[in-house]
N, CA, C and O atoms as a Maestro MAE file, in Angstrom:
{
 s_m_m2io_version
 :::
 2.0.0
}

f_m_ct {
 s_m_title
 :::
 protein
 m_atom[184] {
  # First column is atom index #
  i_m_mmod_type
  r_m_x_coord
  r_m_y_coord
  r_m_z_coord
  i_m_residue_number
  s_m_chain_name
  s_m_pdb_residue_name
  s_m_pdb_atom_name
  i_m_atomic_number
  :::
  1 25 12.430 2.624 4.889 1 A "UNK " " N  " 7
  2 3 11.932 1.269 5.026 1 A "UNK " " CA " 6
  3 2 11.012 0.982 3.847 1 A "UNK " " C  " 6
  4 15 10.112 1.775 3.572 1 A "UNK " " O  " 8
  5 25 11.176 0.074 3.271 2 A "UNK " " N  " 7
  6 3 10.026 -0.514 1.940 2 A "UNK " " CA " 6
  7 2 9.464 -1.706 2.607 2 A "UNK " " C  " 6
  8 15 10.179 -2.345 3.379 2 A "UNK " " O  " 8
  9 25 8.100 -2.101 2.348 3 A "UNK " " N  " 7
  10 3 7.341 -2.429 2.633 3 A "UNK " " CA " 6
  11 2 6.628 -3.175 1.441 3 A "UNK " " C  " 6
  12 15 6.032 -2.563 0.555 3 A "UNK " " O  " 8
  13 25 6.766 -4.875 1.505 4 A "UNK " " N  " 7
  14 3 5.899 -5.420 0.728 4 A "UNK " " CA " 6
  15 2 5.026 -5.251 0.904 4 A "UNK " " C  " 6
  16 15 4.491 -4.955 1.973 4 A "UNK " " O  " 8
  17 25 4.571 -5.398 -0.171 5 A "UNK " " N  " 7
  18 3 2.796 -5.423 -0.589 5 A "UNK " " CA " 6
  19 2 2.480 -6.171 -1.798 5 A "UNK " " C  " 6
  20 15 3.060 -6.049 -2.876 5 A "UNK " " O  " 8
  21 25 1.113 -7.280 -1.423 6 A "UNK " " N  " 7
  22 3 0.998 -7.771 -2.615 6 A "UNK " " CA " 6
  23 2 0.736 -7.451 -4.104 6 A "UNK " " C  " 6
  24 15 -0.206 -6.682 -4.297 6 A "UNK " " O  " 8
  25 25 1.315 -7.844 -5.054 7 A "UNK " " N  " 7
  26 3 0.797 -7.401 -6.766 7 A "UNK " " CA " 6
  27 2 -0.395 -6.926 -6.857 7 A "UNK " " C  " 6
  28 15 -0.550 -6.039 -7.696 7 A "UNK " " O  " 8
  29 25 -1.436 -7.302 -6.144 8 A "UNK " " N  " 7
  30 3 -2.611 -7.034 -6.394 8 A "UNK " " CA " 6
  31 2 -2.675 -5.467 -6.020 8 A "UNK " " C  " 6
  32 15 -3.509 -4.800 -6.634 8 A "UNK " " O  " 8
  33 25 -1.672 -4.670 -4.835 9 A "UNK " " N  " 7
  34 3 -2.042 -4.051 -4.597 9 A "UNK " " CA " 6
  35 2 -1.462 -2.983 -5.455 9 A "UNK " " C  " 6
  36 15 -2.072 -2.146 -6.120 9 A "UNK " " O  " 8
  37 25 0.184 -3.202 -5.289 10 A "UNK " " N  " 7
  38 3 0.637 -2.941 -6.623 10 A "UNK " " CA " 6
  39 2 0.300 -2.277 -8.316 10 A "UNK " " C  " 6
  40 15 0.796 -1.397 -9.019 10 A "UNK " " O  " 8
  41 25 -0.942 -3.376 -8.460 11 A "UNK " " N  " 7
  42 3 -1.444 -3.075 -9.427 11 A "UNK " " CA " 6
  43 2 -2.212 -1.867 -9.382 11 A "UNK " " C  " 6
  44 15 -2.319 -1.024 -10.273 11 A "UNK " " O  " 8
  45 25 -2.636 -1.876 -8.456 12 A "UNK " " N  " 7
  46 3 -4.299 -0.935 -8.400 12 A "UNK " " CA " 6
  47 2 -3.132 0.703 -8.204 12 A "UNK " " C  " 6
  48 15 -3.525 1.767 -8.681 12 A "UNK " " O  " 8
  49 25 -1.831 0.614 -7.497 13 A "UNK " " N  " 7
  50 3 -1.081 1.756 -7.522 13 A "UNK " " CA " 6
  51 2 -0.734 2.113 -8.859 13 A "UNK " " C  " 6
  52 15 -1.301 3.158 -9.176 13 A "UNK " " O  " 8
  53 25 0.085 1.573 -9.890 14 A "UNK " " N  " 7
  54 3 0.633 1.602 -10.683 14 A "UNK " " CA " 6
  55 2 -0.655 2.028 -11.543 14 A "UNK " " C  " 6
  56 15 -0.320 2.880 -12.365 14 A "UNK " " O  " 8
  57 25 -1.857 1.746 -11.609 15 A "UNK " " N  " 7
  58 3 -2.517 2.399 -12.668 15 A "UNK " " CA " 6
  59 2 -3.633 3.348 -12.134 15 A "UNK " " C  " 6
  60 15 -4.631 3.776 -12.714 15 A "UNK " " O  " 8
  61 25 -3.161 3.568 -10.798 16 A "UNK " " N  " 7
  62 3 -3.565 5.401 -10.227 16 A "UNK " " CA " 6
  63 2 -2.374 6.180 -10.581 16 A "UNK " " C  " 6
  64 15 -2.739 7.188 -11.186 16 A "UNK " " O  " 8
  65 25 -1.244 6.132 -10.467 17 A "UNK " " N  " 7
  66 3 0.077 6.559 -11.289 17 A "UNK " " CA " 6
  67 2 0.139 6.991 -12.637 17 A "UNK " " C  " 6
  68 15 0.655 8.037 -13.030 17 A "UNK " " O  " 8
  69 25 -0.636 5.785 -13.586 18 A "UNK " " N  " 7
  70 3 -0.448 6.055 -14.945 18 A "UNK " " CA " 6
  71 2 -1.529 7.165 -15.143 18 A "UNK " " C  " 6
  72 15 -1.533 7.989 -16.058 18 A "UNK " " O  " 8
  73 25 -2.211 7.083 -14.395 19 A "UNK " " N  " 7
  74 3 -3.344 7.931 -14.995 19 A "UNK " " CA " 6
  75 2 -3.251 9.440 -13.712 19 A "UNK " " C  " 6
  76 15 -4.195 10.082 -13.251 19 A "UNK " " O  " 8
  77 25 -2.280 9.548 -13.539 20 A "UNK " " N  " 7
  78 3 -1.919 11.312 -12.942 20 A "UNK " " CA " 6
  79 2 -2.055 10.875 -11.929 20 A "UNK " " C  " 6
  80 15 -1.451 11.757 -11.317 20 A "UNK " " O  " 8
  81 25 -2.486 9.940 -10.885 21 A "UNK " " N  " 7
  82 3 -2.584 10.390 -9.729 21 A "UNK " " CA " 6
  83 2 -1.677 9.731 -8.924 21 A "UNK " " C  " 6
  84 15 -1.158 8.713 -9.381 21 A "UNK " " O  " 8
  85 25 -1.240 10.290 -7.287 22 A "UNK " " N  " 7
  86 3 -0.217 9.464 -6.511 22 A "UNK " " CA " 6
  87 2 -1.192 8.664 -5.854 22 A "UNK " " C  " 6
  88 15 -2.409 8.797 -5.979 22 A "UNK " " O  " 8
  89 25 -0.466 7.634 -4.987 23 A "UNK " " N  " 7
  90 3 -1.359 6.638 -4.419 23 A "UNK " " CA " 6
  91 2 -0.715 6.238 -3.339 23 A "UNK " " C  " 6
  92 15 0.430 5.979 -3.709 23 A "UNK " " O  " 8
  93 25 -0.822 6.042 -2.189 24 A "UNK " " N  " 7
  94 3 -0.144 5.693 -0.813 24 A "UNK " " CA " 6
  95 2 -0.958 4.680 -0.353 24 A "UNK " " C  " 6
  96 15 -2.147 4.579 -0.653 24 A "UNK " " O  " 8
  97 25 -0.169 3.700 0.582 25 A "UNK " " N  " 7
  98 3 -0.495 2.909 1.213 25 A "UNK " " CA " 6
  99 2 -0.533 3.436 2.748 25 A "UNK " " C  " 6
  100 15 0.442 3.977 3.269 25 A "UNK " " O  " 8
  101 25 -1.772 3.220 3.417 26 A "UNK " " N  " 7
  102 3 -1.542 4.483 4.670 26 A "UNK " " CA " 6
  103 2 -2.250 2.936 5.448 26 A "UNK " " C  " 6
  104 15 -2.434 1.807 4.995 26 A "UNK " " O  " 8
  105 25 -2.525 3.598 6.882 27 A "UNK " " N  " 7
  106 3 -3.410 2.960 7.833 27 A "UNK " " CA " 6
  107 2 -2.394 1.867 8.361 27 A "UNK " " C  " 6
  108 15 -1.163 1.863 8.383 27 A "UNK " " O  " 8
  109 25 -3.297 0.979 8.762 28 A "UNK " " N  " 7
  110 3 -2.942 -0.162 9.568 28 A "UNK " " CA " 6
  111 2 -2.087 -0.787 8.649 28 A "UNK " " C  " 6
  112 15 -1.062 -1.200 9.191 28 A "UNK " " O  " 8
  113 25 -2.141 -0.950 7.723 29 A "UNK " " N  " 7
  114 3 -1.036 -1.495 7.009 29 A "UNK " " CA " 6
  115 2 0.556 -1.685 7.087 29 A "UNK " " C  " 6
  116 15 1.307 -2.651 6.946 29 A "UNK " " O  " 8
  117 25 0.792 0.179 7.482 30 A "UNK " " N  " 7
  118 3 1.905 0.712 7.924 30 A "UNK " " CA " 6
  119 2 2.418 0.002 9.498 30 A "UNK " " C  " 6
  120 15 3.238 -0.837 9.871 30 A "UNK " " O  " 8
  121 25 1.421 0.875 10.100 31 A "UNK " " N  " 7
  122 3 1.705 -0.048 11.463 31 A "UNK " " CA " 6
  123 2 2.308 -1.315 12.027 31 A "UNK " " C  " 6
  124 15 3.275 -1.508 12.764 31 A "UNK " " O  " 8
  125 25 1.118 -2.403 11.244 32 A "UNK " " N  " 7
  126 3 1.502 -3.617 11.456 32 A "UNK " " CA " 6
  127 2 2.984 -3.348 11.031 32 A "UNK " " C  " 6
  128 15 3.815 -3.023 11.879 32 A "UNK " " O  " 8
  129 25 3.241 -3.459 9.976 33 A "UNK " " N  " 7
  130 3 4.636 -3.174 8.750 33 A "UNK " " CA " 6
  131 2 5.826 -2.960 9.698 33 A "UNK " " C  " 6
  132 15 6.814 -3.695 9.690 33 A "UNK " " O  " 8
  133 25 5.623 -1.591 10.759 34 A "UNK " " N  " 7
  134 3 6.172 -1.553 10.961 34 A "UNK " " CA " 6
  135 2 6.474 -2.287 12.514 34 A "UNK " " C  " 6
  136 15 7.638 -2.077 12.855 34 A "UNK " " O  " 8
  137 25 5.912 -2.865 13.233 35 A "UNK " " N  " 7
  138 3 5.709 -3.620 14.350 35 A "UNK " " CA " 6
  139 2 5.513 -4.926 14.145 35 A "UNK " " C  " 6
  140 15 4.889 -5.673 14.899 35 A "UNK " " O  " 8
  141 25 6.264 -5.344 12.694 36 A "UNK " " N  " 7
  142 3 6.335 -6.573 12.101 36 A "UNK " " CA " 6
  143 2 5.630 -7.575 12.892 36 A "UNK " " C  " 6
  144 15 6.026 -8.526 13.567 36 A "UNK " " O  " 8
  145 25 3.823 -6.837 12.473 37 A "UNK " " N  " 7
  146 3 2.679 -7.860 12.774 37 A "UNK " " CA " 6
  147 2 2.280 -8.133 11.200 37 A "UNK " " C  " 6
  148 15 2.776 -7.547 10.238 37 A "UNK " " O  " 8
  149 25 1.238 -9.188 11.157 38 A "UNK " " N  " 7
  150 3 0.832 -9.484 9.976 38 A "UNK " " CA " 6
  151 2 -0.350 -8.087 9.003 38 A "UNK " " C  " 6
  152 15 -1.065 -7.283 9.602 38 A "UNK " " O  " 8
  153 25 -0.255 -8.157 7.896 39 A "UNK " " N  " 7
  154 3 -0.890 -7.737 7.677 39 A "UNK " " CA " 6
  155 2 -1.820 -8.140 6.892 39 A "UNK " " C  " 6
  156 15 -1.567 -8.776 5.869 39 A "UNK " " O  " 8
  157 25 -3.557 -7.685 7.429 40 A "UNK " " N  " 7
  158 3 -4.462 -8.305 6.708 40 A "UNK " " CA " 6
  159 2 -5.490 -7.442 5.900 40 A "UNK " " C  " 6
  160 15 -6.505 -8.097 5.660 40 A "UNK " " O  " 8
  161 25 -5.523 -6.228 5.436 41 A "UNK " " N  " 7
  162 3 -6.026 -5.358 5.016 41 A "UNK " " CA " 6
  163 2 -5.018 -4.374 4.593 41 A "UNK " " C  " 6
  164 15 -4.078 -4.079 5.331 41 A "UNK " " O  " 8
  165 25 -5.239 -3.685 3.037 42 A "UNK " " N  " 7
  166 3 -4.582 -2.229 2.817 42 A "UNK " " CA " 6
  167 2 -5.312 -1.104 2.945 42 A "UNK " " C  " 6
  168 15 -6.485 -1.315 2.640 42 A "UNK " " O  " 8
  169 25 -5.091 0.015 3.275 43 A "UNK " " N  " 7
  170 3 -5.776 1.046 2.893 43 A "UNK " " CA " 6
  171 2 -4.655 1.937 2.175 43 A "UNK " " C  " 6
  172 15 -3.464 2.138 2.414 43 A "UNK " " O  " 8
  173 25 -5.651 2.436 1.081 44 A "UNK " " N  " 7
  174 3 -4.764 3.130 -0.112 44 A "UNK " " CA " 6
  175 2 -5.468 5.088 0.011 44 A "UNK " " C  " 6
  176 15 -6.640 5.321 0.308 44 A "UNK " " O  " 8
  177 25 -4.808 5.796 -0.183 45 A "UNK " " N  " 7
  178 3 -4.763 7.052 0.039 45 A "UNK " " CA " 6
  179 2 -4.507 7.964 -1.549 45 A "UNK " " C  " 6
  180 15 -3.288 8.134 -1.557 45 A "UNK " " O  " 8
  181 25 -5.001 8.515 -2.669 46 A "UNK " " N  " 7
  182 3 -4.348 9.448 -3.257 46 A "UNK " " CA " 6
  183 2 -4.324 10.902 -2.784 46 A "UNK " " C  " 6
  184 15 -3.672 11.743 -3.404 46 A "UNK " " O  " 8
  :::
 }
 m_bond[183] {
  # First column is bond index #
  i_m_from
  i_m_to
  i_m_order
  :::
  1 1 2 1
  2 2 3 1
  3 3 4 2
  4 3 5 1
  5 5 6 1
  6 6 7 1
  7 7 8 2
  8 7 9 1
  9 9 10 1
  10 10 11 1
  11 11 12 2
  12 11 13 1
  13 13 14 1
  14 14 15 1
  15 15 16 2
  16 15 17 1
  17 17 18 1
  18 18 19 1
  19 19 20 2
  20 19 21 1
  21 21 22 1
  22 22 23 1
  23 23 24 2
  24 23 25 1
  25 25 26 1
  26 26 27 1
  27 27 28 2
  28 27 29 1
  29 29 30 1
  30 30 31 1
  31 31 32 2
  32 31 33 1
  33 33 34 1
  34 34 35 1
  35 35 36 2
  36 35 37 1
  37 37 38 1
  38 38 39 1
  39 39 40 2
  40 39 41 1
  41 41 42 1
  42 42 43 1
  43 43 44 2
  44 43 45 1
  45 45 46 1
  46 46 47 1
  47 47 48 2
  48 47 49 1
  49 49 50 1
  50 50 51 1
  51 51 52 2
  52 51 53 1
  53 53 54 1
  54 54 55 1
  55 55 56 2
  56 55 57 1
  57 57 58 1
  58 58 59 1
  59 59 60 2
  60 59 61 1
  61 61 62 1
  62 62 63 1
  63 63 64 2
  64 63 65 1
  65 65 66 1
  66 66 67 1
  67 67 68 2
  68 67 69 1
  69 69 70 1
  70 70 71 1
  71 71 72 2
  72 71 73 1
  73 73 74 1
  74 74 75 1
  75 75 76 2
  76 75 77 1
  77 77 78 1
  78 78 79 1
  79 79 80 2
  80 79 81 1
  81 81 82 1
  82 82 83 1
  83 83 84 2
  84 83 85 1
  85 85 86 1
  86 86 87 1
  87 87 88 2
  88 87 89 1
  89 89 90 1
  90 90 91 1
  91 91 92 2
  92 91 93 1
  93 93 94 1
  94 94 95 1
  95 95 96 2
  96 95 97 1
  97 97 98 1
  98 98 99 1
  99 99 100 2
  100 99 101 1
  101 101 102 1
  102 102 103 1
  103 103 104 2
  104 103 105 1
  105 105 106 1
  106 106 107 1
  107 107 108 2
  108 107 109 1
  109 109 110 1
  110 110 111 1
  111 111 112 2
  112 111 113 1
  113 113 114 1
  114 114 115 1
  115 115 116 2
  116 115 117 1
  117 117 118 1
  118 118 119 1
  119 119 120 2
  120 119 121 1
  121 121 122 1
  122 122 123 1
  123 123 124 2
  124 123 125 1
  125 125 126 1
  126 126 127 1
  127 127 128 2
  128 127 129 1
  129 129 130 1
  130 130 131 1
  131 131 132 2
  132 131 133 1
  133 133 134 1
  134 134 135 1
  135 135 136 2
  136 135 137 1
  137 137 138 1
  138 138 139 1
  139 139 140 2
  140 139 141 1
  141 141 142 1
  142 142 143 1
  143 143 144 2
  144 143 145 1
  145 145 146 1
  146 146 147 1
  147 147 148 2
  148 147 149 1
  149 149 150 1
  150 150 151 1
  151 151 152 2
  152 151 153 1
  153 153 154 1
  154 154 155 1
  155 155 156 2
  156 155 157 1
  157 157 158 1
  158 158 159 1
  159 159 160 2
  160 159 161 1
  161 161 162 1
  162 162 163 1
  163 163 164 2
  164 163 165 1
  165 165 166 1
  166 166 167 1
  167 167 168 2
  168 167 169 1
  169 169 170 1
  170 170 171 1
  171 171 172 2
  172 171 173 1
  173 173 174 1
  174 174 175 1
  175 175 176 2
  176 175 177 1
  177 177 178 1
  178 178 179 1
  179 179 180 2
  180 179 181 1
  181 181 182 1
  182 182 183 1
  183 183 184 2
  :::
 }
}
């Protein structure tokens, strides 16, 4: 399953990436995501 997420957040992944590290989108984010509720907060994980 892929999971939008806004550019903004996007961004902040893509340049924990460039610079060595992985970056996940974890928490409530997922949840909602997947119980196609809204989502109003990310939490990011490396």
């Amino acid at each position: 399953m892929k999971i939008q997420i806004p550019d903004y957040i996007q961004v902040l992944i893509d340049l924990l990436n460039q610079n060595h590290y992985s970056a996940y989108v974890v928490g409530g984010a997922i949840r909602n995501a997947l119980l196609g509720l809204p989502i109003h907060d990310y939490d990011l994980t490396t």
